[in-house]
Each structure stands twice: as C-alpha cells, then as structure tokens.
GUFI-648487 format. One record per residue (C-alpha): residue number from 0; x, y, z negated. Coordinates in steps of 0.2 Angstrom, whole numbers. Layout:
PT num     u     v     w
PT NUM     X     Y     Z
...
This chain:
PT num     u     v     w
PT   0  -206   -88    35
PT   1  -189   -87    22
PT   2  -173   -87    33
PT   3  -157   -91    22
PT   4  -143   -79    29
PT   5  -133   -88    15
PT   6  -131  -104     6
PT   7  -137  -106   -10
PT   8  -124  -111   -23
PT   9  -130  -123   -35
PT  10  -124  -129   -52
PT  11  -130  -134   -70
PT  12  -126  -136   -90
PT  13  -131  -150  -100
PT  14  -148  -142  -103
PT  15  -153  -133   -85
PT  16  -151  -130   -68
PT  17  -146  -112   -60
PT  18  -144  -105   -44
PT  19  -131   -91   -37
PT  20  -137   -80   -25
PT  21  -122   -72   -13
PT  22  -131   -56    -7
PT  23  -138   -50   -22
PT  24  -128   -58   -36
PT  25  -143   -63   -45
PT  26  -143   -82   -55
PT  27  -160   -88   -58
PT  28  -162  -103   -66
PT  29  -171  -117   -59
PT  30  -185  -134   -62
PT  31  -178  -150   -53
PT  32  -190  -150   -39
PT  33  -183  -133   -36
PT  34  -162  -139   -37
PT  35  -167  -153   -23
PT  36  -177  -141   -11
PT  37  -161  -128   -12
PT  38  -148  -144   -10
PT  39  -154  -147     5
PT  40  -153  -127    14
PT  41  -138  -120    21
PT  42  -137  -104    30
PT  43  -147  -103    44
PT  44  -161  -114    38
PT  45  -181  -109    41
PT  46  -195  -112    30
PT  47  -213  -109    33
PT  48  -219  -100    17
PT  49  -236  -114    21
PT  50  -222  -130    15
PT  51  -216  -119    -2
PT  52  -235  -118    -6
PT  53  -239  -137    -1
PT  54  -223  -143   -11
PT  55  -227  -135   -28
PT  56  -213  -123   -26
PT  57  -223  -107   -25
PT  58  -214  -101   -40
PT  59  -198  -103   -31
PT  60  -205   -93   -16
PT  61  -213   -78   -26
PT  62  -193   -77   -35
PT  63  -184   -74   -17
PT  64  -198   -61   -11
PT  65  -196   -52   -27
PT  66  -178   -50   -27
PT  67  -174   -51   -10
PT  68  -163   -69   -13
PT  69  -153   -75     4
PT  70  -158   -64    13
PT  71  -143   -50    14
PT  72  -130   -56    28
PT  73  -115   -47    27
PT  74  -101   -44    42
PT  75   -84   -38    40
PT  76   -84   -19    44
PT  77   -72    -8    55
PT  78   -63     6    48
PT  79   -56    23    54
PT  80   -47    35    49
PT  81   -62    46    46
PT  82   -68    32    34
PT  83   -53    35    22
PT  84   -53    52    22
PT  85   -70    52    17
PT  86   -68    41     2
PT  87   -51    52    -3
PT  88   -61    68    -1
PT  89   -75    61   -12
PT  90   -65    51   -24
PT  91   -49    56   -26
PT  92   -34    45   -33
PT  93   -39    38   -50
PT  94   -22    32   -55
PT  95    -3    38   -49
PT  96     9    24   -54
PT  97    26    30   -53
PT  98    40    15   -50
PT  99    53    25   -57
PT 100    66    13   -56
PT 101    70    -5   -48
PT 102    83   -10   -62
PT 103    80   -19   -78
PT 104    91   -23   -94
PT 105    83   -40   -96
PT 106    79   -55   -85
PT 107    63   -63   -86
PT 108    62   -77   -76
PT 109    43   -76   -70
PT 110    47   -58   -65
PT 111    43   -53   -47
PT 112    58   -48   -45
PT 113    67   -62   -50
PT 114    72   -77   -34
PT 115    58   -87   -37
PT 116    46   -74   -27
PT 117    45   -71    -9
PT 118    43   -54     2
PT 119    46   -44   -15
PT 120    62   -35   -17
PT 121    75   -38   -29
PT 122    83   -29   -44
PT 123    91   -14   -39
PT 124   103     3   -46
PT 125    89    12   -39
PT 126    81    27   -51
PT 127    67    39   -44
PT 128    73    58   -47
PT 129    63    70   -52
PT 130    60    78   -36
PT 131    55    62   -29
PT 132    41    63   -47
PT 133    37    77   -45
PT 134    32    79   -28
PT 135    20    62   -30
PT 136    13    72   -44
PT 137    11    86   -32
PT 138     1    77   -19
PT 139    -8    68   -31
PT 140   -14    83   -41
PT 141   -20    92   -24
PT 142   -31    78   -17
PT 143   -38    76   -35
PT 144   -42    96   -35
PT 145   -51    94   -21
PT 146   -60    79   -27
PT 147   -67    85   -42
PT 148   -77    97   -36
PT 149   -87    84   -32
PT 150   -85    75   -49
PT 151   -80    88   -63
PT 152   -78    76   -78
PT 153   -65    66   -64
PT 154   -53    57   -77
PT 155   -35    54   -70
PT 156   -20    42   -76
PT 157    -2    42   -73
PT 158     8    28   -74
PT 159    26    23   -76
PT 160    33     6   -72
PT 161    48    -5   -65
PT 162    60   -14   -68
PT 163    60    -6   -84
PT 164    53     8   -84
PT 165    62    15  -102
PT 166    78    16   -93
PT 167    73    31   -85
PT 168    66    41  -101
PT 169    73    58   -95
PT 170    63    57   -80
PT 171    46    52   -87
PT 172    48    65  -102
PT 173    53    80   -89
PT 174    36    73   -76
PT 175    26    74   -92
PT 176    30    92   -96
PT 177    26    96   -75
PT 178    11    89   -76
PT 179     7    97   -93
PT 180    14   112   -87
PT 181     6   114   -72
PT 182   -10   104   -70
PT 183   -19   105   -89
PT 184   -29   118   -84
PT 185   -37   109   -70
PT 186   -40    93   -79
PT 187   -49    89   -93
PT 188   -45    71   -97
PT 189   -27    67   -91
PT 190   -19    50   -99
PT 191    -1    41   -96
PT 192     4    24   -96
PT 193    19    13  -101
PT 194    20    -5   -96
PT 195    37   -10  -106
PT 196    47   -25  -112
PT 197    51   -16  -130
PT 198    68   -17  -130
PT 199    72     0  -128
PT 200    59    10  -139
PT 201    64    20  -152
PT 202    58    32  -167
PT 203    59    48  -156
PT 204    53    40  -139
PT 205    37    31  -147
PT 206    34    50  -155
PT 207    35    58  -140
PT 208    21    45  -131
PT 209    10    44  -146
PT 210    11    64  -146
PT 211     7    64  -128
PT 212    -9    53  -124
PT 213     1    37  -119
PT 214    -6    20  -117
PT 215     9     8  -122
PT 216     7    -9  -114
PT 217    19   -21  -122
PT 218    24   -39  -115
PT 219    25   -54  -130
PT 220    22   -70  -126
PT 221    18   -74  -143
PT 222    30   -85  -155
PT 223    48   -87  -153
PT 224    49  -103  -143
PT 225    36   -98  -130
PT 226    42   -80  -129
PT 227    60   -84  -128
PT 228    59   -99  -114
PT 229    55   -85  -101
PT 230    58   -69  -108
PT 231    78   -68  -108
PT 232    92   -56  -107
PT 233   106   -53   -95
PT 234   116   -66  -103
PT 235   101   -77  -104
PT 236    98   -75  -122
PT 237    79   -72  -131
PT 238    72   -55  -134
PT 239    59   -62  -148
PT 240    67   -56  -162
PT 241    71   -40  -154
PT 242    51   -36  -147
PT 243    45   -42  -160
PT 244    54   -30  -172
PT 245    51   -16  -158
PT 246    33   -19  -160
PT 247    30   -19  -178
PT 248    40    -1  -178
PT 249    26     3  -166
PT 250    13    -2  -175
PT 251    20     7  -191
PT 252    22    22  -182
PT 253     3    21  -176
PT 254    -4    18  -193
PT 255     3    32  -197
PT 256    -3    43  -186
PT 257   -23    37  -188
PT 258   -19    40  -207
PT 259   -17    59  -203
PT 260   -30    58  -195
PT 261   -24    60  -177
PT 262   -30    50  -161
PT 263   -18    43  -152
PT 264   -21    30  -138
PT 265   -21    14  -143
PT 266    -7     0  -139
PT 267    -9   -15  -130
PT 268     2   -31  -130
PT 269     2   -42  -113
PT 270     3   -60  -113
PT 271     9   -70   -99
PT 272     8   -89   -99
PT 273    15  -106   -89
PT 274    15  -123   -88
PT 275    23  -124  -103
PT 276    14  -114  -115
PT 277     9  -121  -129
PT 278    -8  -113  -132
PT 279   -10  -119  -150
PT 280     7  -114  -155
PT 281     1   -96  -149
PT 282   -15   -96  -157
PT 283    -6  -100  -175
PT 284     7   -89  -172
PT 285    -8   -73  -169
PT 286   -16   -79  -183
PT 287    -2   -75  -195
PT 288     0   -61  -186
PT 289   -15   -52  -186
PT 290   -10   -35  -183
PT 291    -3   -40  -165
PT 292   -17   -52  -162
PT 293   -29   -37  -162
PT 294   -18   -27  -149
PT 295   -19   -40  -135
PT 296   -26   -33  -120
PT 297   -24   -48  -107
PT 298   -19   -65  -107
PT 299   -12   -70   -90
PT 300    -3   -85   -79
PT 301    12   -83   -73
PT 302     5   -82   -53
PT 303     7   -95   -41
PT 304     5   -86   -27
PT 305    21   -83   -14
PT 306    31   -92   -28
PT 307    43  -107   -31
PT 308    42  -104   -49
PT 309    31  -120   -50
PT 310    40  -131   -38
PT 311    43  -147   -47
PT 312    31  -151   -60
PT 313    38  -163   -71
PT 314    28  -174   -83
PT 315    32  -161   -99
PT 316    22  -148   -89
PT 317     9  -162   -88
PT 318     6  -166  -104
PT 319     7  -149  -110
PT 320    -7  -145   -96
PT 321   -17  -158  -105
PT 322   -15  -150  -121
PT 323   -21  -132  -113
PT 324   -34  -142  -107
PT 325   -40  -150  -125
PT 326   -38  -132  -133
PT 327   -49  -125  -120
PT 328   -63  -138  -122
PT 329   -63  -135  -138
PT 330   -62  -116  -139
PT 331   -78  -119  -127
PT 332   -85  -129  -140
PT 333   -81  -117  -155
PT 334   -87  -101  -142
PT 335  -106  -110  -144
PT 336  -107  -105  -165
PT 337  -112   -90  -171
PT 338   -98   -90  -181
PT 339   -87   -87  -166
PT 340   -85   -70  -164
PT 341   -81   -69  -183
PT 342   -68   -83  -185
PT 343   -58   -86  -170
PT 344   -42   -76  -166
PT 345   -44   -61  -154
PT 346   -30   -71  -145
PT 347   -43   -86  -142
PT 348   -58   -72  -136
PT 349   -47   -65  -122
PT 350   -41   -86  -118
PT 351   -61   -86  -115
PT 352   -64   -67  -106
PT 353   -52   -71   -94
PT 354   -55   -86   -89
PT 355   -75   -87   -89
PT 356   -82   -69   -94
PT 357   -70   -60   -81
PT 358   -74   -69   -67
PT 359   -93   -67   -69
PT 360   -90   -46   -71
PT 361   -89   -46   -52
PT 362  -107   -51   -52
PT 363  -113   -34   -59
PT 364   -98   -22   -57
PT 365   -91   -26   -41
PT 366   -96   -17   -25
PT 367   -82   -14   -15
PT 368   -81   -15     4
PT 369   -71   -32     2
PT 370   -76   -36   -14
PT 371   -58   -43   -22
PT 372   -49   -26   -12
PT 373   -47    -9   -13
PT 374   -46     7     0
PT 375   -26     6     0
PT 376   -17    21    -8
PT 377   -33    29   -14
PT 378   -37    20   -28
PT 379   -23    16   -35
PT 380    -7    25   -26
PT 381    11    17   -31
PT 382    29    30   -27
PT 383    43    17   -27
PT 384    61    28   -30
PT 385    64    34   -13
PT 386    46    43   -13
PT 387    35    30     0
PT 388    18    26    -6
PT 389    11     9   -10
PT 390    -5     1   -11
PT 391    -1    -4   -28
PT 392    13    -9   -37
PT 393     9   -26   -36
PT 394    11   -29   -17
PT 395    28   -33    -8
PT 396    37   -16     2
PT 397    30   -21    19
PT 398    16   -12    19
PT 399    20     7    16
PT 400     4    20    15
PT 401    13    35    17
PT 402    27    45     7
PT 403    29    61    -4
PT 404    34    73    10
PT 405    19    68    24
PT 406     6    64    11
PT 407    -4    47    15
PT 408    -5    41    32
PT 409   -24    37    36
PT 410   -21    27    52
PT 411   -11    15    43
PT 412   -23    12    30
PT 413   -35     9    42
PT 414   -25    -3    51
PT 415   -20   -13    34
PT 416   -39   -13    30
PT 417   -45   -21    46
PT 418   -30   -32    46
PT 419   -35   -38    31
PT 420   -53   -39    37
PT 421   -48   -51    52
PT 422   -37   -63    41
PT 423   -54   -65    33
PT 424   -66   -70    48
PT 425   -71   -87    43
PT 426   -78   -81    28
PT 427   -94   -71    34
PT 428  -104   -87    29
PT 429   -96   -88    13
PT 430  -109   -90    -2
PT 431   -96   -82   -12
PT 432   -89   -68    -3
PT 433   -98   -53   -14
PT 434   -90   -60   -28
PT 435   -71   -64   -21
PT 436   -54   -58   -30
PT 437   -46   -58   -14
PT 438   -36   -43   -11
PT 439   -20   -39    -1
PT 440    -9   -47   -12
PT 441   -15   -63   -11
PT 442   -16   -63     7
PT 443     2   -54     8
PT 444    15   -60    22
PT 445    31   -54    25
PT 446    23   -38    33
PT 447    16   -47    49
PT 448    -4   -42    45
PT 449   -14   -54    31
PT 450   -16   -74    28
PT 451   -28   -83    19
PT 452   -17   -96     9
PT 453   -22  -114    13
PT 454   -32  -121    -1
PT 455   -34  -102   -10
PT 456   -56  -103    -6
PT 457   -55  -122   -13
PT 458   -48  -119   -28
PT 459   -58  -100   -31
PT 460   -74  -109   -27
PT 461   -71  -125   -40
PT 462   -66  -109   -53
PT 463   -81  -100   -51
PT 464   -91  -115   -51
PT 465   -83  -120   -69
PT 466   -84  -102   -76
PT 467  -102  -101   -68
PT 468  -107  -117   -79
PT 469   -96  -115   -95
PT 470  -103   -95   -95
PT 471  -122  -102   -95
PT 472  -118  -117  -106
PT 473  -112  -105  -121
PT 474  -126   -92  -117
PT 475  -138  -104  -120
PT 476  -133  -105  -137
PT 477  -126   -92  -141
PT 478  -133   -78  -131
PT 479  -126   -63  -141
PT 480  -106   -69  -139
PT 481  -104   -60  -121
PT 482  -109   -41  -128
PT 483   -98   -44  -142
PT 484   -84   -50  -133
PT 485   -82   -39  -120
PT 486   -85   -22  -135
C-alpha cells in the first residue's frame, strides 16, 4: 500500500505534465492518465499497490518506490540550547556584518530606514567605535578558531554596512588592519564586503579595498529617470549623475589592476525596482552600457513586506506593471533560443534568475531546518553601533542574539527558533514547505514572537507554481540555458 504524507503538486507546459514532490524535491514528469490519478490524492490518501497495477499506472508506482515520492512527513522540530551550540561548535559564523553606522548622506525612499517601514529603526547619529568593531571581530574570530578544526579550508567574510557605511571609513580601515594584524595567520581565506550608494568613494579609498580583498556592491537603478525617482539626496535631488560617475572611476581603477596582472575581487552593482520601473528603459540603458551591465549581481523589488511604500496604487503603476509584464513574456520567449544566452543583456538573464531559476535553487541546495530560515546569529551574525548582536541585518531591533561583551545568548536563539516554528504550525501539511523562503523577516512583528502575513502562502504558492511551469517550459527547448546562466 503507497500512503501520501504529502500532496502532490501538479502543473504543466504547453507540451507536458509534471509533478512536484515535497519531501524529496524531485519533479518527474508525467502521462495524462498519470496527472488525473495524482489530482485526485491529497495527504493522507491510501492506495492498494493491486489498483496502480489494474489501472495502467504501474510505471507511476515503480517511480515513487524508487525514489521514495510522498512519503517523507516532516514536523516542526524543538530546539535547545544544546542544539545551537552544537551547530556553532561545528560551523562556526560564516559571515560578521558590521552596522557601522545608522546615518546616511542620502535619502532613498525605499530604504528601510526611511517612514514607509514598520518595527525598523530610523536614521540616526549613531557610529560603531572601534572598540565596539573590534571586540565583534574578537568574538567572531574565537568561535571560528574553534570551528575550523573541524573544517580547515573554513572561508570567512566580513561585512560593513548602514546607513552608509563610507561615512565611517576610519573605522573600517583601522578593523581591517586588526583583523589583518591579528588573525591572518589563522585564516587562509578572509574577504571583506562593502554594500554602498557610491557617493562617497574616492581614488584612495577604492585603492585601499581593491588592495585589500573587498567585494564592493554598489546600488544603481539603472538610467537616470528610474535611478533618480527613488534614489535622492538630502534635499531631495538625484544622485544618477553622481554614481554613475563614482562607478565608472571604479571600474577604471579595476581594469587597471587586472591589467598588472592582480586579482582583486570583483564588483558588483545592485538593482532595486518598483512599480514604476520601466524594465525596457533599464534594458537599453544596460545595453549602452555594457561594462556596468556585466557587474550586476541582483535584480530585486523594492519589498512589500511591513511597508506602506505601496499604499495606493494609482493607474500609472498599472500600466507600467502591464509593461513589466509584456517585457517579461517576451524575455520568456527570447530565453527559449539558443541564441539567448549570446544576445540578451546580463541585465535581462538576472530579470530571468531571479524570478524563475532562483526560486527552483531551493529544490537542490536547500536543507535547512526551516527551509526559508537560518540558525539566528550563527550564520550570519549582524553588530549594530552599540555592540548587540543580530540575526541579520535585515530584521528589525527586537529580536537581539546577544552582544560583544557576553557573546551570543543560546537560550534566546532557541526561544526565537521555536517561536518561529509555532507561528508556522499550519504548515506541517504544506506540499511546499522544503522548499519555502520563509524566514524571520517575513514573519517579523514588533518583537512579540512570529506571524505568518495573511495571503504570504497564497501568493508563494502561485509563484512557485509559475516559475515551476515557465522553468520547465524553457528547458524543454532549450535545455542548456540554466548551466549557463547560473556560471
């Protein structure tokens, strides 16, 4: 007898029918007999092996014995403090992000610290010191030491972000030299990070990073009219022309470096997007630009959780919506040629990665405890300026780890985890749930444990279900695009 611990989710191309399966992540395609046998099971059903057998569906049946197919059920786990220390002990902390200052010289208007956010804080005068630095590099560095004796090749980052970061250059040069002073010896492979809006980089302080193993990730929202809508001074007045001569002295300066024959880290350009985004005006103004097309890293929206930065969509957002939409169907389209790969801006591949390559990732890659989430601190641990520790530097103040003088707090961990873990009970019987982006920031509150947002698994599931769809309709014809997008 098969028992189904999980529903199977179904869906389809033009060409064929597939089938998701929950526990082990595996997509099979299917006949039609086969896609109305499935329709009708949900979790829980029986079936003798006998009715597979009498029904022409034997082929069906020897696919879930071989890989094992509905069969894994998963509950929610309890965790203890003994869990955590465990996985620190074991792991370590990949990646220290130091929040070196709350203040900012400009005034993006999707920025999380801007009004339009709740729970999060707000700008502030605030500037980490370098004890503050470098006791977080301390603690860091000595649960890492510990940690890589059970992985010697361990590779570590360090991070500096804000506001904007730039502001508070004396502190991240003089936390670079500590750590270079004091922990190269231990560590083979130690990188840095700079997540900036441009404004402030100069000859000197790009030589310094490039010298220095930095990874320089750089906001543009492409041309000057997207860019400048959102991206804005104090005064309220764009930044284009500013960043956009920042960045071609960066990329001047990094040429010249691969030219003698050095190896710094490469740069990276983010780009953020909204309502309003003209996504053929973007794809243009990439394709004049090629040298900044090739650095962009991501492509994201402007997030809609805990936010009143969408509140009143007004009929220009619409139509521009139904643009995004007509470029996006036709960049599916385009994505089906060979000639893809070779003719389409880097801009338009990462439009495609992120929202139809990235989701499916979590199908292989993914194997945490709650899928979309992390172990809090351990990971990723984030140092705001008065030294308390952080899940991540995503995640509003209310839910400290820990600080530099007492180290992480393993009881509070534990208590956020299975927090988090309750707020997520109804989803046990959830045919997606080993493959879910939720994480503590989308089910933040104002400190008060975890919430799932109303309509959050609605609109995932209709995502996944479109990206599941679109990923196997381009595969079918053009099978290679995936390995050559994602190199």
């Amino acid at each position: 007898m098969i028992t189904f611990l999980s529903k199977p989710l179904l869906f389809k191309t033009e060409s064929a029918h597939y089938c998701f399966d929950n526990s082990t992540r595996i997509v099979i395609p299917l006949q039609q007999k086969e896609q109305d046998f499935l329709q009708r099971m949900d979790c829980g059903s029986q079936v003798e092996n006998s009715y597979f057998l009498h029904n022409n569906l034997k082929s069906l049946l020897a696919k879930i014995k071989k890989y094992n197919l509905f069969q894994t059920d998963f509950h929610m786990p309890y965790i203890d403090k003994a869990y955590i220390e465990n996985k620190l002990e074991t792991e370590g902390i990949a990646h220290l992000c130091l929040i070196v200052t709350d203040s900012c010289n400009l005034r993006c208007k999707y920025c999380i610290y801007s009004d339009h956010y709740l729970f999060t804080k707000g700008y502030s005068n605030k500037f980490m010191d370098s004890s503050t630095a470098f006791k977080a590099v301390d603690y860091f560095m000595h649960v890492n030491l510990k940690s890589i004796q059970n992985n010697p090749n361990l590779s570590i980052s360090l991070g500096f972000y804000g506001g904007e970061p730039l502001l508070n250059w004396e502190l991240m040069k003089g936390t670079v030299e500590y750590v270079r002073n004091k922990y190269t010896e231990f560590f083979k492979n130690i990188s840095f990070s700079l997540t900036t809006n441009a404004s402030l980089l100069t000859e000197s302080k790009i030589r310094y990073m490039l010298e220095n193993n930095f990874s320089i990730s750089v906001s543009l929202d492409g041309d000057r009219e997207n860019h400048d809508r959102n991206r804005v001074t104090l005064n309220n007045k764009g930044t284009f022309d500013l960043v956009f001569k920042k960045l071609n002295l960066l990329e001047k300066m990094y040429r010249e470096y691969l030219d003698k024959g050095d190896t710094p880290l490469p740069y990276g350009i983010l780009v953020t997007f909204d309502n309003l985004t003209h996504f053929k005006q973007l794809d243009d103004f990439f394709e004049k630009n090629k040298e900044m097309d090739i650095r962009i890293q991501r492509v994201n929206r402007v997030s809609d959780l805990n936010t009143e930065y969408y509140n009143g969509v007004s009929q220009s957002d619409q139509s521009h919506l139904k643009e995004r939409e007509r470029f996006i169907r036709d960049l599916i389209e385009a994505s089906k040629c060979e000639r893809f790969e070779s003719e389409a801006t880097n801009f338009s591949k990462t439009i495609l990665k992120s929202i139809i390559f990235e989701p499916m990732m979590n199908l292989a890659y993914n194997d945490n405890l709650m899928r979309g989430g992390c172990i809090p601190g351990i990971h990723k641990l984030a140092v705001d300026s008065d030294g308390k520790f952080h899940m991540c530097e995503k995640i509003n103040p209310h839910y400290p780890v820990g600080d530099v003088n007492t180290g992480l707090d393993f009881s509070m961990q534990a208590k956020y985890m299975n927090q988090f873990f309750e707020s997520l009970s109804e989803c046990n019987n959830c045919n997606l749930k080993n493959i879910c982006n939720l994480c503590y920031v989308t089910t933040e509150t104002d400190g008060n444990g975890f919430k799932l947002k109303e309509n959050f698994c609605r609109k995932f599931r209709e995502g996944i279900l479109n990206s599941l769809s679109t990923y196997y309709s381009i595969m079918e014809t053009n099978p290679n695009l995936f390995m050559e997008i994602r190199e």
